[in-house]
Phi, psi and omega in degrees: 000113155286144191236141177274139184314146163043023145215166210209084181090011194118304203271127156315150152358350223269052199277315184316305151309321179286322177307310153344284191272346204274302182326297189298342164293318203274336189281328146334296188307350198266294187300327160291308195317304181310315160301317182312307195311281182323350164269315178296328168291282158002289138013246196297334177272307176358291171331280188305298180315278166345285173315313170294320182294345190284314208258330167313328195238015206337307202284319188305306166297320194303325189277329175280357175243008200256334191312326175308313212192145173023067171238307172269177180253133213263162212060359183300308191313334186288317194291289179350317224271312189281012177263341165257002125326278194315341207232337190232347180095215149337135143201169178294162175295343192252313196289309184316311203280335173300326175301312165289337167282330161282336192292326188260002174082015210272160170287122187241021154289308193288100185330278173342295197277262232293355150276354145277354174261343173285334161307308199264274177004283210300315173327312210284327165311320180303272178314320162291328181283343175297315186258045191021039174272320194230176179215120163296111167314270173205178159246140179229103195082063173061030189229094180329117147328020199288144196193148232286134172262176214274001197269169169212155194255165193221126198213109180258138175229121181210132168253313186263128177291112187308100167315120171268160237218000000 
């Protein structure tokens, strides 16, 4: 005759089952909390990563949230773009900003800062073509053309007063 774990004539247990099933409610319950913790952790080193990425790198960040507002001097970004019209010819709305972006130390890897100084371009392009220093070419793949425009500027820098002659 065999005898089976937890039954007795055929029938279960159920001291056994309830005990069973009680265990297995409790090691679930458990298993969730342990995930909670772990998103909460998870969480929370974001933060701490983040917060280390704020102060290991200060000047990188400071430029990626300053690129909005009083980060340029106002026409530079115009004055840049259109000085590298004049010397290099054509170029794009993203070469120009890149240019600008070497000119200013800024990281021109960091996607986030180079579409806000490719922002601040097309702005600044915007305004100059009103005062005919640049001319939008044509576009090409949805990306502006650009190239040194018909107007001429007259930008007086006098440190000593000028003798007449």
């Amino acid at each position: 005759m065999a005898l089976e774990v937890g039954c007795y004539g055929g029938m279960p247990d159920p001291l056994i089952i309830q005990t069973l099933t009680a265990k297995r409610a409790e090691i679930l319950g458990q298993i969730k909390a342990y995930e909670a913790q772990i998103a909460h952790a998870k969480h929370d080193l974001a933060h701490v990563n983040a917060t280390i990425e704020l102060f290991a790198s200060p000047e990188r960040q400071r430029a990626r949230y300053m690129v909005s507002h009083g980060f340029f001097k106002k026409g530079e970004v115009a004055d840049i773009c259109v000085r590298h019209l004049d010397v290099d010819g054509e170029m794009t709305t993203r070469e120009l900003a890149e240019r600008v972006m070497v000119e200013r130390n800024l990281e021109v890897s960091d996607t986030a800062l180079r579409n806000s100084v490719v922002f601040k371009v097309v702005q600044a392009l915007r305004h100059a073509k009103r005062r005919k220093l640049v001319r939008m070419v044509e576009k090409r793949k949805g990306m502006c053309v650009w190239a040194a425009g018909d107007a001429v500027t007259l930008r007086a820098v006098a440190n000593t007063p000028s003798t007449p002659g």
